[in-house]
C-alpha positions in Angstrom: 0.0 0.0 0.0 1.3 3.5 -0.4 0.7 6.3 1.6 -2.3 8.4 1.1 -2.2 11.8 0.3 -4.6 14.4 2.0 -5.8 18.0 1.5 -8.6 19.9 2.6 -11.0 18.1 0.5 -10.8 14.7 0.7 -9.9 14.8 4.8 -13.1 14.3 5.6 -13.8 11.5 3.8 -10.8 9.7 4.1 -10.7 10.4 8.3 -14.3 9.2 8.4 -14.1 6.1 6.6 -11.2 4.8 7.9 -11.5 2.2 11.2 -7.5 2.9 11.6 -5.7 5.5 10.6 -1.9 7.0 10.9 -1.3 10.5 9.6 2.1 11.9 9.0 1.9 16.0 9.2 5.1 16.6 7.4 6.3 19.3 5.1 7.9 18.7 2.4 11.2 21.1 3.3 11.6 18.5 6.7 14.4 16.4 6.5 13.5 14.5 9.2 9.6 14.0 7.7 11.3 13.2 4.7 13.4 10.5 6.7 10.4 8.7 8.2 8.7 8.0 4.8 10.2 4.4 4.3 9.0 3.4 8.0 5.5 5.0 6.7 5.4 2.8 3.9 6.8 0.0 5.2 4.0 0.4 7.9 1.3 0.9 5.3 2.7 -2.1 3.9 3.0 -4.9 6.4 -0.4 -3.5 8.3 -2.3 -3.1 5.0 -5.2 -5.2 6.2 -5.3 -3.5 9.9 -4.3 0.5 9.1 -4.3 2.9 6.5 -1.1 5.5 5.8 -1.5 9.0 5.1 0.4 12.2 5.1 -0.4 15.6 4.6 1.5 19.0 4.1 1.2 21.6 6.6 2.3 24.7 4.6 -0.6 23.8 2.3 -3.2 22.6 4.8 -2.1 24.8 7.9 -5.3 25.7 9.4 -6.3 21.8 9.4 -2.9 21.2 11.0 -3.6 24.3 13.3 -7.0 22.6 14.5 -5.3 19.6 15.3 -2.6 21.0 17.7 -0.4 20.3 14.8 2.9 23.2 15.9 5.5 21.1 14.6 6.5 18.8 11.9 6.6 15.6 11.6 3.7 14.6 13.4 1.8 11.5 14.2 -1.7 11.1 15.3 -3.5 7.8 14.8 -6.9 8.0 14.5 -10.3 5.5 15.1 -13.0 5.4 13.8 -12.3 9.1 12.8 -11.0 10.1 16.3 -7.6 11.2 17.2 -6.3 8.9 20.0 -2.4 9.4 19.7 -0.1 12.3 18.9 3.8 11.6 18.5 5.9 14.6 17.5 9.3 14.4 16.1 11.1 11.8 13.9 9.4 8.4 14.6 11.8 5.5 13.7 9.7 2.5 12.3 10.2 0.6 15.3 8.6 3.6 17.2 5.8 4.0 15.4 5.0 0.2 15.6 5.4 0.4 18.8 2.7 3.1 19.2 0.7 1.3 17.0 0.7 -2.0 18.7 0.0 -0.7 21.9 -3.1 1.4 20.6 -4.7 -1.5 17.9 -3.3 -4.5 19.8 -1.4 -5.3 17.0 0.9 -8.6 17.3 
């Protein structure tokens, strides 16, 4: 699976219909968003059937970032069923983020 892009429009949408849900607020000037890609689509890959991917820019989707707390980049929040539940800020190593993950889906 790769990772989802979001915008304004289809954040809604994809949010809502998603049961699990990890967004990357990133920009694309971030070295260290730009470093935690791979983890987020190796992620998007080995939970495919549990957890969708996404990312979305916060210089072009600031005030959505702003309404989230969003202050710095990169950012995690995972999301169910279209609720926030987890915020991690700073570059996530994959291990990190699975870690996160497992704890809040019960992953194995």
């Amino acid at each position: 699976m790769t990772i989802i892009t979001m915008t304004d429009d289809n954040w809604s949408d994809i949010v809502g219909e998603s049961d699990s849900l990890l967004v990357s607020f990133s920009s694309p000037h971030c070295p260290p968003c730009r470093a935690a890609e791979p983890a987020l689509e190796q992620l998007g890959q080995e939970l495919a059937d549990r957890l969708k991917v996404a990312k979305i820019n916060v210089w072009e989707h600031s005030e959505l970032a702003s309404s989230l707390g969003i202050m710095a980049t990169p950012a995690f929040v995972l999301f169910r069923g279209g609720e926030p539940t987890n915020k991690m800020v700073g570059y996530q190593s994959k291990d990190a983020l699975f870690g996160t993950i497992q704890g809040w889906m019960d992953v194995k």
